[in-house]
Structures are given as structure tokens and as C-alpha cells.
C-alpha positions in Angstrom: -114.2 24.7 -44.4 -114.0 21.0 -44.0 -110.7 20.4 -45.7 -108.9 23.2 -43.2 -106.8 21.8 -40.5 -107.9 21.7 -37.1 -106.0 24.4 -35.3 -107.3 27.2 -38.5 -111.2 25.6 -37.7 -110.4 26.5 -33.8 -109.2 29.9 -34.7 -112.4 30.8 -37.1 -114.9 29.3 -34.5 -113.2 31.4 -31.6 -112.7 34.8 -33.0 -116.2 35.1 -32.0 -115.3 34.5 -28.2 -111.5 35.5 -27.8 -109.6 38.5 -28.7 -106.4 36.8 -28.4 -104.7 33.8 -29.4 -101.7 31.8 -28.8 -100.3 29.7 -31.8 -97.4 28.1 -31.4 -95.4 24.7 -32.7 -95.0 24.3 -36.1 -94.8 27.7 -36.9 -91.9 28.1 -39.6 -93.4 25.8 -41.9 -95.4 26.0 -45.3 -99.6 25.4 -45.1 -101.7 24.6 -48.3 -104.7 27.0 -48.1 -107.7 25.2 -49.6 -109.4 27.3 -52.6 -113.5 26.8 -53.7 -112.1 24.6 -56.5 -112.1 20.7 -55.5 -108.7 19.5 -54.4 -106.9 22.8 -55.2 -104.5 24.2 -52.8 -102.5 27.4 -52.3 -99.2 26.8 -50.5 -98.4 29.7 -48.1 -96.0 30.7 -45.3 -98.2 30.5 -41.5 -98.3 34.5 -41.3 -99.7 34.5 -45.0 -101.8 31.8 -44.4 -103.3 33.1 -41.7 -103.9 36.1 -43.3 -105.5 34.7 -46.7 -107.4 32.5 -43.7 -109.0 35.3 -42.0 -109.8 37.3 -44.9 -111.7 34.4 -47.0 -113.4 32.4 -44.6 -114.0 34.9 -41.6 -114.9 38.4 -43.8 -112.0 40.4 -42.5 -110.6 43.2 -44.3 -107.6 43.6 -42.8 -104.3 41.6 -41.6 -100.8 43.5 -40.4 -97.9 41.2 -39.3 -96.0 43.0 -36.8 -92.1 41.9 -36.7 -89.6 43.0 -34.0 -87.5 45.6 -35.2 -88.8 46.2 -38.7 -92.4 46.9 -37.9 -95.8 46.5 -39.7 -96.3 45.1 -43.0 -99.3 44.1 -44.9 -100.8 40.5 -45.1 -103.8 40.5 -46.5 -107.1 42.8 -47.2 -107.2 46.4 -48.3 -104.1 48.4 -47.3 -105.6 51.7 -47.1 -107.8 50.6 -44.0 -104.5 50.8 -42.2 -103.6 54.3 -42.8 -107.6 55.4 -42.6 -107.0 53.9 -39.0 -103.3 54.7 -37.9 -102.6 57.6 -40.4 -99.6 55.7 -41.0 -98.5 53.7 -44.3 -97.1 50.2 -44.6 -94.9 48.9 -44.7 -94.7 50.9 -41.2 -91.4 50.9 -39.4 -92.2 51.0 -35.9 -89.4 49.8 -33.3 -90.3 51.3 -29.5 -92.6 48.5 -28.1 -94.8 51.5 -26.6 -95.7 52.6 -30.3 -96.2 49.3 -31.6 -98.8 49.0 -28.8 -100.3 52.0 -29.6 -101.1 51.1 -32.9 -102.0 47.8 -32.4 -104.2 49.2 -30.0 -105.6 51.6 -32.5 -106.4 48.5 -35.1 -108.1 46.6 -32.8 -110.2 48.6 -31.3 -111.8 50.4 -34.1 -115.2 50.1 -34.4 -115.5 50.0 -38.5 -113.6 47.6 -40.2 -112.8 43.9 -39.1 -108.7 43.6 -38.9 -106.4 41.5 -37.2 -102.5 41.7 -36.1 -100.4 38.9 -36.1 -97.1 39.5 -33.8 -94.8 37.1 -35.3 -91.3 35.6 -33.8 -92.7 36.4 -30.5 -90.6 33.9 -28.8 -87.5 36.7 -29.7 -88.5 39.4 -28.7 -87.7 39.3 -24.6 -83.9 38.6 -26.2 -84.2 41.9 -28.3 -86.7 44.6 -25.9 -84.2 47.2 -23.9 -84.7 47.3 -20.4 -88.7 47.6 -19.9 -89.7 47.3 -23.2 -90.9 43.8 -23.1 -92.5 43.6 -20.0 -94.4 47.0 -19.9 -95.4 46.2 -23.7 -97.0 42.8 -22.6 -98.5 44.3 -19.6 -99.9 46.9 -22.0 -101.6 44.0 -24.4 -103.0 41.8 -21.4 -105.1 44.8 -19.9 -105.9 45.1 -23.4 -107.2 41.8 -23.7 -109.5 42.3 -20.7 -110.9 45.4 -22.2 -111.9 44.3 -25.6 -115.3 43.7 -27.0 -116.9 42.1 -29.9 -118.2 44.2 -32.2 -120.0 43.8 -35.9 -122.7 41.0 -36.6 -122.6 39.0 -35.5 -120.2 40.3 -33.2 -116.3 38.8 -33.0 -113.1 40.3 -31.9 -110.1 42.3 -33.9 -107.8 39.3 -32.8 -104.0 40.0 -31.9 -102.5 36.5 -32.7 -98.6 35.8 -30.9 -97.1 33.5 -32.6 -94.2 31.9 -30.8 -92.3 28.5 -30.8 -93.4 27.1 -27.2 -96.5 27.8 -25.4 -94.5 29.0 -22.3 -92.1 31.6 -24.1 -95.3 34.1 -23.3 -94.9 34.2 -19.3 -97.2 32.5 -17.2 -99.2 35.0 -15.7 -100.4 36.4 -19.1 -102.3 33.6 -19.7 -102.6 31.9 -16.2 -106.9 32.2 -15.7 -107.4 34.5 -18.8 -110.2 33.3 -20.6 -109.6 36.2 -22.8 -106.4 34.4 -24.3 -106.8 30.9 -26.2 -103.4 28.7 -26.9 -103.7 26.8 -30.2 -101.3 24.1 -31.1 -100.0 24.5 -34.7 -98.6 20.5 -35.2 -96.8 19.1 -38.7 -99.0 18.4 -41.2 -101.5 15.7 -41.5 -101.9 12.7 -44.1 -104.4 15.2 -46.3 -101.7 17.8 -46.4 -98.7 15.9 -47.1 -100.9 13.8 -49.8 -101.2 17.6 -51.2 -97.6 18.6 -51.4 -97.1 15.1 -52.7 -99.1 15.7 -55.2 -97.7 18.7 -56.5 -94.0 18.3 -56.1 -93.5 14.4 -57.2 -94.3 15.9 -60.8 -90.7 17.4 -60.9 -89.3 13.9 -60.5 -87.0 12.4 -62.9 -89.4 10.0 -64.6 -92.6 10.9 -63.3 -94.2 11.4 -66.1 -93.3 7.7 -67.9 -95.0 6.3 -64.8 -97.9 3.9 -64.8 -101.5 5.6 -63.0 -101.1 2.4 -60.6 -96.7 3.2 -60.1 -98.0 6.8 -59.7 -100.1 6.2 -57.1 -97.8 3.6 -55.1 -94.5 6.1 -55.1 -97.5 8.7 -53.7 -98.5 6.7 -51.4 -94.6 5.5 -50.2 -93.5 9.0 -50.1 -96.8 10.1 -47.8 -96.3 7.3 -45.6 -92.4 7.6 -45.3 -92.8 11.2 -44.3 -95.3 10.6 -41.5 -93.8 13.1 -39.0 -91.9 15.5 -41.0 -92.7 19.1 -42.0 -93.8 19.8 -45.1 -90.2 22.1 -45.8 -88.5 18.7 -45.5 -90.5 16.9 -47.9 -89.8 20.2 -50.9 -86.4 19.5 -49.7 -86.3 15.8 -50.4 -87.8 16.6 -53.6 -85.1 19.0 -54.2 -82.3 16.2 -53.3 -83.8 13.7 -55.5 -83.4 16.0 -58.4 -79.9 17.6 -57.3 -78.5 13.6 -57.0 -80.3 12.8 -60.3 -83.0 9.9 -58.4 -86.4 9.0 -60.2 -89.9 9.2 -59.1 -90.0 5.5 -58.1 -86.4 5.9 -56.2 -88.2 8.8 -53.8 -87.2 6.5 -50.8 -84.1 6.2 -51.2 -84.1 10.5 -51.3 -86.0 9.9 -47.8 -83.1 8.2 -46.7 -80.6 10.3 -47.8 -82.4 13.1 -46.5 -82.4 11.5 -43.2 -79.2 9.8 -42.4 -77.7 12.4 -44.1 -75.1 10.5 -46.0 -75.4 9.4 -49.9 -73.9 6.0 -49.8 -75.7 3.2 -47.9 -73.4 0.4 -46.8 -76.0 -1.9 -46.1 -76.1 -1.9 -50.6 -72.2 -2.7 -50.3 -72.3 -5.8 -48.0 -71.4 -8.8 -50.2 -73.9 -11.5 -50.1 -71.9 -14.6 -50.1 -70.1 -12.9 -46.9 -73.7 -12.9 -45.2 -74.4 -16.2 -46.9 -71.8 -17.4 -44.8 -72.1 -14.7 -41.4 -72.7 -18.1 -38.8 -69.3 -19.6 -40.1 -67.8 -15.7 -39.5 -69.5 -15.5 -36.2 -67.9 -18.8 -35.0 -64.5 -16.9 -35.4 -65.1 -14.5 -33.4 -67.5 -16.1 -30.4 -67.7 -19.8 -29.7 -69.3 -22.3 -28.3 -73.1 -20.1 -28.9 -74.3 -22.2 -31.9 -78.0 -21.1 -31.0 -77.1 -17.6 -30.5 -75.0 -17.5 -33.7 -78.1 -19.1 -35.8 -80.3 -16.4 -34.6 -78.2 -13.7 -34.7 -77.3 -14.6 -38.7 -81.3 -14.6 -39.4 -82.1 -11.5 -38.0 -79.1 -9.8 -40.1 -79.8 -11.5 -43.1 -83.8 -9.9 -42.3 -82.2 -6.4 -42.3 -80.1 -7.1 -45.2 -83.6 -7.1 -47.0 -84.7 -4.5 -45.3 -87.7 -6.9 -43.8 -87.6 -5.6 -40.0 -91.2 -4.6 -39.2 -92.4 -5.2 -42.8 -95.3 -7.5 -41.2 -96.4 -4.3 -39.6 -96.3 -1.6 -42.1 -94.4 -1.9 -46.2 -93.3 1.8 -44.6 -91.3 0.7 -41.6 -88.8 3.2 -40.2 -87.9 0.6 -37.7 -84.1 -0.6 -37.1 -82.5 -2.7 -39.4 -82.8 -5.6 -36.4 -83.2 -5.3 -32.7 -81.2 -7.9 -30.5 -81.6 -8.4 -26.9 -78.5 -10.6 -25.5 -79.3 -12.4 -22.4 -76.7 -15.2 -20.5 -73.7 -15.4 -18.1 -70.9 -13.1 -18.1 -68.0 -13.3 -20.3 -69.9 -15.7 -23.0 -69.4 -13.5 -25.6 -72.4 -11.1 -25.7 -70.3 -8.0 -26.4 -67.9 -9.9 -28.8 -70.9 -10.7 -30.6 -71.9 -6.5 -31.2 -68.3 -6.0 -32.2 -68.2 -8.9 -35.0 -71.6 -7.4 -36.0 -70.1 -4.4 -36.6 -67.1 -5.8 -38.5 -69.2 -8.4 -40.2 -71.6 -5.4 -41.4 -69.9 -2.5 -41.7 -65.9 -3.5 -42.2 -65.0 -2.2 -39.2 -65.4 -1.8 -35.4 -65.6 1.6 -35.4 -69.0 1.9 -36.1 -69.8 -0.2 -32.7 -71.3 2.4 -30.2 -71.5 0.7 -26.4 -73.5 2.7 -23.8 -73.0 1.3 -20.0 -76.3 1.3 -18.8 -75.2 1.0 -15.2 -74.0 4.6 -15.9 -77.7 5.7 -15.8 -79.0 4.3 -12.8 -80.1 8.0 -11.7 -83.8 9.1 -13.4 -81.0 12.9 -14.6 -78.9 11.1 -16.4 -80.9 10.5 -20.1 -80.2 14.3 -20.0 -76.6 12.5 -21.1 -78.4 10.4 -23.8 -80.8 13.1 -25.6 -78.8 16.5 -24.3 -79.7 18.9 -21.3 -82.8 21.2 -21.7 -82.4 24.6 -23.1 -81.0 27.1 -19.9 -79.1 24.0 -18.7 -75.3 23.5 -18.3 -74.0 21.2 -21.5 -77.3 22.1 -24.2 -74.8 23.6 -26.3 -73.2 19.8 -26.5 -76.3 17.6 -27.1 -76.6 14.1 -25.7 -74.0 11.3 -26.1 -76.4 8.9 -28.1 -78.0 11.7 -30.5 -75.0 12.7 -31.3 -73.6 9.3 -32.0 -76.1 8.3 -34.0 -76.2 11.8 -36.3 -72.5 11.2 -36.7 -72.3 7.9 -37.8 -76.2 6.7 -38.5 -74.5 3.1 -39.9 -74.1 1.8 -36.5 -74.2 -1.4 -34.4 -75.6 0.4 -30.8 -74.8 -2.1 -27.9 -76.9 -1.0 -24.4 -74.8 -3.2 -22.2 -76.7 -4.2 -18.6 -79.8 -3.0 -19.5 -81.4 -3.6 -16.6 -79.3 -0.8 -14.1 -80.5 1.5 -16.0 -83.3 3.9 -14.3 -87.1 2.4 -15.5 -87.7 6.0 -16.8 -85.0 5.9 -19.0 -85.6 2.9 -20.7 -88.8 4.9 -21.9 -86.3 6.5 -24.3 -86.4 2.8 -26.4 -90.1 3.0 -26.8 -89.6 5.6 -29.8 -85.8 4.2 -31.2 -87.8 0.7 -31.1 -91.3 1.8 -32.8 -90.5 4.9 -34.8 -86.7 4.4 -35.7 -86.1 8.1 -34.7 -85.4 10.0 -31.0 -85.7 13.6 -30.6 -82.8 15.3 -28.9 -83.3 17.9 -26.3 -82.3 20.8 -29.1 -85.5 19.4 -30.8 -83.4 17.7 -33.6 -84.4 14.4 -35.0 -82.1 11.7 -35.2 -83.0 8.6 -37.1 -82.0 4.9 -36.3 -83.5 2.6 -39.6 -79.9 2.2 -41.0 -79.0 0.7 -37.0 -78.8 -2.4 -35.3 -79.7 -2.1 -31.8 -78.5 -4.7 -29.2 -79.2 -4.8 -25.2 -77.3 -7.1 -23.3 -78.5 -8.5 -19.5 -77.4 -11.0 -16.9 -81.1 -11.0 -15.2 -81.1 -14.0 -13.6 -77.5 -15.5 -14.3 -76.6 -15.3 -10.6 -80.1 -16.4 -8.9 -82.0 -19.0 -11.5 -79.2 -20.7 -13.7 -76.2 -23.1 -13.1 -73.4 -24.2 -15.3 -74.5 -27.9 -15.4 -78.1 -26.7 -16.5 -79.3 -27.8 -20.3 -78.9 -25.0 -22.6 -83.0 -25.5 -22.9 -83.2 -25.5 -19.2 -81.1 -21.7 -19.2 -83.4 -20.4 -22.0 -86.4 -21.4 -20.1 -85.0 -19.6 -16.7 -83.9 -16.8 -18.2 -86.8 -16.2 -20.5 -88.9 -16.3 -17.6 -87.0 -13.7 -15.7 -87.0 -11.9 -18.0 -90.7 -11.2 -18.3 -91.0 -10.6 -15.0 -88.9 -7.6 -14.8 -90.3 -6.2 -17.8 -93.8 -6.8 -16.7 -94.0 -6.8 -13.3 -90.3 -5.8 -11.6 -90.6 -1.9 -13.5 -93.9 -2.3 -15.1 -92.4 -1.9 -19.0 -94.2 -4.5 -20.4 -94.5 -2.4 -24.2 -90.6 -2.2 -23.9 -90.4 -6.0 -24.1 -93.3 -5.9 -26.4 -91.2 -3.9 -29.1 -88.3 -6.5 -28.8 -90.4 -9.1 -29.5 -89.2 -12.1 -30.3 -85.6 -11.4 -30.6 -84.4 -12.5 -27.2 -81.1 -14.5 -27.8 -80.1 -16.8 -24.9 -76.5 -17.9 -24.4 -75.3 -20.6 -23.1 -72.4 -21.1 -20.4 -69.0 -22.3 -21.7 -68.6 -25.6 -21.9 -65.8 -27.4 -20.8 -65.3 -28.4 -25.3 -65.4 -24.7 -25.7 -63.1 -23.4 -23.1 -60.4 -25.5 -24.5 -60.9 -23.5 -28.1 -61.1 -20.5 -26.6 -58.1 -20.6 -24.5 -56.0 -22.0 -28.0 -57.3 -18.5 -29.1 -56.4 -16.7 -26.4 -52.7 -18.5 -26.3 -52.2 -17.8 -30.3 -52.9 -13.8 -29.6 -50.0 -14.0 -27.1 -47.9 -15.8 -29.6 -48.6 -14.0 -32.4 -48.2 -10.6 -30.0 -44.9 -11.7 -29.2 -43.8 -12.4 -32.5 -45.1 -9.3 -33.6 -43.7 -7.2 -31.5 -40.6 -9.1 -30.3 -39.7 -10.9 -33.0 -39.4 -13.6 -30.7 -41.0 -17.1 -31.3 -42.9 -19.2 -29.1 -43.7 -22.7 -29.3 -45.6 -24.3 -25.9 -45.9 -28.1 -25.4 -49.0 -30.4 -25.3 -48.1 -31.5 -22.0 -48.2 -27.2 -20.3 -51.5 -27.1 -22.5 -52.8 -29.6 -20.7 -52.0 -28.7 -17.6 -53.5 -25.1 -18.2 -56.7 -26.6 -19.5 -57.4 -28.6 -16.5 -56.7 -25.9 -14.1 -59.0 -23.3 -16.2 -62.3 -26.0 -16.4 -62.0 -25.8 -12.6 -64.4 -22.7 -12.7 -65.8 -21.7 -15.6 -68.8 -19.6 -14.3 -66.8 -16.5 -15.5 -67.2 -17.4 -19.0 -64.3 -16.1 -21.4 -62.9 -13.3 -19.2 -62.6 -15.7 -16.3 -60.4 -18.0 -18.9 -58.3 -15.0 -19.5 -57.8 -13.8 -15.7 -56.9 -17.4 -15.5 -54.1 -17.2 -18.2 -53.1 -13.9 -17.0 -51.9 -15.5 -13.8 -51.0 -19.4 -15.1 -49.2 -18.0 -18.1 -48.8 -14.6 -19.0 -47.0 -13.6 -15.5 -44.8 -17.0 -15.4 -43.8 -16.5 -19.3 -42.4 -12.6 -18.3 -40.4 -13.8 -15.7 -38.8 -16.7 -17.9 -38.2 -14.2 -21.1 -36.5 -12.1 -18.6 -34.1 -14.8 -17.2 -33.7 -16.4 -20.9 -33.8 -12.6 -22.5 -33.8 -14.1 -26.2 -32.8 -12.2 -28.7 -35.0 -11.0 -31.7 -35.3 -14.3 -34.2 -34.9 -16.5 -31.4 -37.3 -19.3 -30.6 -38.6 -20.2 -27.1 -39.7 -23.7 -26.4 -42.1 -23.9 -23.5 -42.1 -27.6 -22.0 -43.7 -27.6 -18.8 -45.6 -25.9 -16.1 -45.5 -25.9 -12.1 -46.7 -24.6 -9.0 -44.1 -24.3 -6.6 -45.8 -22.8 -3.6 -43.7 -19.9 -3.5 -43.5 -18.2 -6.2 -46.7 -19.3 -7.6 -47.0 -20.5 -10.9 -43.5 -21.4 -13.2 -42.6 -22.2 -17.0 -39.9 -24.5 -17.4 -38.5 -23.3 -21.3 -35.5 -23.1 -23.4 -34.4 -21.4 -26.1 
């Protein structure tokens, strides 16, 4: 009795006071029955379970399953008590919802033997009743819960057990101030449980066997621990993958992983070292003038590399492979850092996912994240982030502006951040532990921070701000508590950086040109100069700003003049100066 679960204790100690019972949750899953013998198990189906349950611990002597549109059929106990009481054999075909109550009512209400029904796949059967069927049937079994009485001794109840996936697919007023009617959650299994099913299905491993006591009882203990959460079908079936893929006992996590993300090959195994060795030099490339950000940024991917996020909290972690929260100035290079992440990591930007959070202002809209509930318009499509993240689990996820989003919404992190997994509204679970997930903010840019500040000065600012939203603007504190210590400041552009970045900026247009054009372009010290000293006017706009500048200094004025030179392909254009002439705005003086 004391190695049974809780909801099969609740269900022996209340037989006594309830004739009926609602189970619902994990109700397609497999349950080891405990037997007399120490530490022995039987593993059954829930209807079988319950069944064997009834029978062994509680002294009854017989359990029918009933099952929309096939009928009865036998469980456990002595079959013949069923057609001593119904005249009737099983298996028993009954279909019309009026005879099945008539039986069950016949069952349950005999006075000689102890017996109980089980109705299974309850939740289905308002989609398969005609007409009345459903409704006069459960009307039928709720009068019949008020008239029962215990009988025997001591006296208990012939129980009629639904068993249905949610609590509310029996209507409301069934069990709306019916003390005759007890709902008992069915959740996944426990640690005791899936130590059990660890026990007995790691043996068909691939070297099991050659294993150490001490290796045995560390790959038990990783493979209990990693499956905190799952049912105990998924575990036989990442026993089952391990030995379809040809994995060993003491590779069971990698089997986990597979099982989760879905996907055999792991590109976090294919990244070459000397390329992460050497990430803050590729970083530079792509975003400059953020030497601090870069340097912390590097560490916490080099941490993921080794798999080492969380580790100080559990050798289990399902946590992301790093968590990044980008705070500074606009245009500094927060989402070029995600995308060279993505490229650095994964090859390619393709597996960069960007969610505008100022998109989700409104407390609705994480029904576009996770899905809409079931009866909703768009359940059928599931949410934009679930679905992401099932298709492509090797993923840099940027939440861009986090602070526009709705404070409710952001309670969506708590689980990504903690657990590495979200549950969509279809009831699917994605996982995030091969992701990198990176928030981006300007909190504080505009009110608390200047361009002339230290970069120390900024950090400080903005650090502080940034507290005080979490803690005390929308009262998240444990949000900020998950991120921890992986804030990552950036500085404004400086005026040594805007000049690189604007040489970068004037080589894509050159090098877009030649591509495309086959037209060469060659511009003079002297117009660089000039477009430098007009662009560190205002740099409070970071990059972007740099580029609207160029846009209207040299991009527009260069059309014009390939349009009056009109060189052909091969050509080379030489631009020597630059002007504003008050009229027309801003000129190039070139030749070809």
C-alpha cells in the first residue's frame, strides 16, 4: 500500500464514501502495479491497472471496462459474476447509451458481489452519442449517483469510474455540489516510478551488462533525472531509439536528446573548436566597437559549447545552451550580434528566429506564441514560437524589445528559462536545451544615459533600470532571477568606431555595385572625410543612424551621378569630392 501512487491511495480510501469518481490527466500511459514481493512491479495499461488495483488491494471481484461503441469487456475478477448479474456474456457488445446504463446500473447496484465499471475514453463520447444519447445517458448516471448506497462490511460503493482527459470534458453541472462524485488527478509518474521502468528497461541497452555497479547506477540515475516530466511511454520509447540507432547504456542521454529535439545529428558536436577559440576575433567582424559585449558574449558560448549552462544547479540541466539579455542604445549592434551567433554557431542565419515583442503588447496575444485554445479560431495552426522551435530546435531565438511586451506574457520565459521546455496550447512539448535565447531592451537609453557617459557609467545606469522594471515596474522579479548574470551592456558608438563602421558600410556599396553592375568604384580620402565629419555630428542613432546618414550623403548623390556619367559595365568611377549646394542637397563630383 505504501509504494502505490497517490491518486490509486485516494481511490482505495474513498470507495468507502463515493460511488463515483472522476480520473482524468495522464490517462493513456503505462502504471507499474506493485506486487507483495519487495521492489517487484507489474507494468499495466490505467484501465488494467485499475482493475488488478481494485481487485488486490480493495477485495473486489469484479471490474468491466465499458468502451464507446464496442461495449463491455472484462478487466479483472471472476467473469461469470457478470453474466450471474446481467445474464449477458463478455465481451458484451452494447452500443445504445440507454442499455449501457441499464447494465451498469444492474452491476452496481447488486447487493452480492463487490464490482466496479470503469467508462473509459469518456472525453469522446459527446463527439460519438446521436442526438440525446449523451445527455439523457449522463443524466441517467448522476441520479444514479444520488441513489446509491454502501453495502457489504464494512460497507463501500460499486464505483463507476469516468475516465477522461480534462476534468471539465464531464459538464459542469454533473459534478457542480455533488459530494457523491470525487475528481482524481492521474499526473506522470513520480521519481519511484520512473526509477522502476528504469530499472527494467536500461537492461536491453547495448552494453549494459559490461557496466560497472557504480556506471550502472550513474546512467540510472541520469536517465531518471533527465526524464523528470515525461510519461513513462516516452521513456520505453527512448529505450527503443537507443537500440534502433545502435547507442549504449552510458550514451542514454544522448537517446533523451534525440528523443526530444527530434533530430539525430547535433550541430553543437560539429562546431570546430579553433573557430570558437577564436569567436571574439569573428564577432569583431560582424559588430564593432562592443569589446565588453563581445568578451561576454564569447564566454557564455564557449559555456554552452560544453554543455555547462546551469550545471552549478543540477549535472541534469535541461536549461538553454546560454541565455543573453542585450541591453544599450539603438542601432549598436544588438540584433547583429543574434545573427553572427547564429552564423558563428550554426553556419547559417537561417536558424536565427526574431520575435518583436512590441507585437505583444495586448495580455491575447501569447495565444500567437503557444497556439489558441482548443474551440478557438487558428488551434489547428499552433503558436509561432512552438512551432519554430519544433521545426528547427538548433536555434538562436532573439525577443527583441522585451520590455513592450504585456507582463503576463513574459510569464511564458519562466518555464523556457528554468525547465528548457514550453507547452503549446495543443498540449505538445517543445524543448529549448539545444537554443540560445537572447532579449534585447533599450530601458533607459532615452531617460538615464548620454553618449559622452563612461561605458562604466552606462552599465551602471542601465543595470539599475533594469532592476527596477523587473522588480518593481511589473513585479517579475524571478524573470530577472532566471537571467541572472547574463546582462550584456553596450556601449554607444564612438566617434573611432563610427569611422569603421561607415568603411564597412561604403565597401558593401562598392562591392554591390561591382557585383551587380560590373561597375567599379573608387572614392577619395578627401569625400571620406567629409562624410565622416558630417556622420559624428549625431551619433545617438548608433549604426542605423550612420546608414540613414549615407543613404542621403552618398547613396542618393552617387545615383544621380551614375546616371549622368552612365558607365558602362568594366568601367571604373573615381569619386573625388563631395558638396552641398543648397539646392539640390548633397552632390558627388566623379569621373570615369
Amino acid at each position: 500500500m505504501d509504494r502505490l501512487p497517490k491518486f490509486a491511495k485516494e481511490l482505495l480510501r474513498f470507495s468507502a464514501t463515493h460511488p463515483q469518481f472522476i480520473l482524468f490527466g495522464n490517462v493513456y500511459d503505462i502504471f507499474p502495479l506493485p506486487l507483495s514481493e519487495e521492489d517487484r512491479y507489474i507494468p499495466y495499461p490505467l484501465t488494467k491497472y485499475l482493475g488488478e488495483l481494485l481487485t488486490i488491494y480493495s477485495n473486489y471481484e469484479l471490474v468491466v471496462e465499458y468502451v464507446p461503441l464496442e461495449g463491455f469487456q472484462f478487466v479483472s475478477g471472476k467473469a461469470e459474476i457478470y453474466k450471474e448479474i446481467t445474464k449477458r456474456e463478455l465481451p458484451d457488445r452494447i452500443v445504445a447509451l440507454i442499455d449501457v446504463y441499464e447494465t451498469i446500473k444492474h452491476i452496481i447496484t447488486n447487493k452480492e458481489h463487490k464490482c466496479a465499471v470503469l467508462i473509459n475514453f469518456g472525453s469522446r463520447m459527446t463527439e460519438i452519442s446521436c442526438n440525446r444519447d449523451y445527455p439523457d445517458f449522463m443524466y441517467h448516471m448522476f441520479r444514479l449517483s444520488l441513489q446509491q448506497n454502501p453495502t457489504g462490511n464494512p460497507p463501500t460503493f460499486n464505483p463507476v469510474l469516468f475516465i477522461v482527459d480534462k476534468d471539465n470534458d464531464i459538464p459542469a453541472w454533473y459534478i457542480l455540489e455533488n459530494p457523491r462524485v470525487r475528481t482524481i488527478p492521474i499526473p506522470k509518474p513520480d521519481f519511484e516510478i520512473r526509477r522502476y521502468i528504469a530499472k527494467v528497461v536500461l537492461p536491453r541497452v547495448k552494453g549494459w551488462s559490461e557496466l560497472s555497479e557504480d556506471k550502472k547506477e550513474d546512467v540510472l540515475k541520469t536517465f531518471v533525472d533527465m526524464t523528470s516530466g515525461m510519461y513513462s511511454r516516452e521513456m520505453l520509447a527512448i529505450v527503443q531509439l537507443a537500440i534502433r540507432e545502435d547507442l549504449s547504456a552510458s550514451e542514454i542521454g544522448e537517446s533523451i536528446r534525440r528523443y526530444k529535439v527530434g533530430v539525430p545529428d547535433n550541430p553543437w558536436a560539429k562546431i570546430d573548436k579553433d573557430k570558437l577559440l577564436r569567436a571574439e576575433e569573428y564577432l569583431r567582424r560582424r559588430v564593432m566597437g562592443q569589446e565588453q559585449a563581445i568578451k561576454r558574449t564569447a564566454d557564455i558560448l564557449r559555456r554552452a559549447y560544453f554543455n555547462l549552462s546551469g550545471t552549478q544547479y543540477s549535472r541534469y540541466s535541461t536549461r538553454p545552451k546560454g541565455v543573453l539579455f542585450f541591453v544599450g542604445p539603438t542601432g549598436v549592434g544588438k540584433t547583429e550580434m543574434a545573427k553572427a551567433l547564429a552564423e558563428l554557431i550554426f553556419g547559417s542565419e537561417h536558424n536565427y528566429i526574431r520575435f518583436d515583442m512590441s507585437e505583444f503588447s495586448q495580455e491575447h496575444t501569447n495565444q500567437r506564441l503557444i497556439g489558441a485554445p482548443p474551440g478557438y479560431v487558428g488551434y489547428e495552426t499552433g503558436g509561432e514560437l512552438t512551432n519554430a522551435v519544433k521545426q528547427n530546435p538548433f536555434s538562436v531565438i532573439l525577443f527583441d524589445e522585451i520590455e513592450k511586451a504585456h507582463p503576463r506574457i513574459l510569464d511564458i520565459f519562466l518555464q523556457i528559462l528554468d525547465d528548457g521546455r514550453l507547452t503549446s496550447a495543443k498540449g505538445e512539448t517543445v524543448y529549448f536545451s539545444e537554443s540560445i535565447i537572447i532579449f534585447t531592451s533599450n530601458l533607459g537609453v532615452a531617460q538615464r544615459v548620454k553618449p559622452d557617459m563612461s561605458y562604466e557609467e552606462i552599465c551602471e545606469k542601465l543595470m539599475e533600470e533594469i532592476h527596477n522594471f523587473f522588480k518593481y515596474s511589473i513585479v517579475r522579479p524571478e524573470i530577472l532571477n532566471r537571467i541572472g548574470e547574463n546582462i550584456v551592456v553596450f556601449d554607444f558608438i564612438r566617434p573611432e568606431t563610427a569611422r569603421l563602421i561607415m568603411e564597412k558600410m561604403l565597401n558593401n556599396i562598392r562591392f554591390k555595385l561591382e557585383e551587380e553592375k560590373g561597375i567599379s568604384l573608387i572614392i577619395s580620402d578627401k569625400v571620406k572625410e567629409k562624410l565622416y565629419q558630417e556622420i559624428v555630428k549625431d551619433l545617438s542613432m548608433g549604426g542605423r543612424g550612420i546608414g540613414n546618414k549615407l543613404e542621403v550623403l552618398f547613396v542618393n548623390p552617387l545615383s544621380r551621378l551614375l546616371f549622368e556619367l552612365f558607365p558602362k559595365e568594366g568601367s571604373t568611377v573615381y569619386i573625388e569630392d563631395i558638396y552641398n549646394d543648397g539646392v539640390e542637397g548633397w552632390r558627388l563630383e566623379g569621373s570615369l
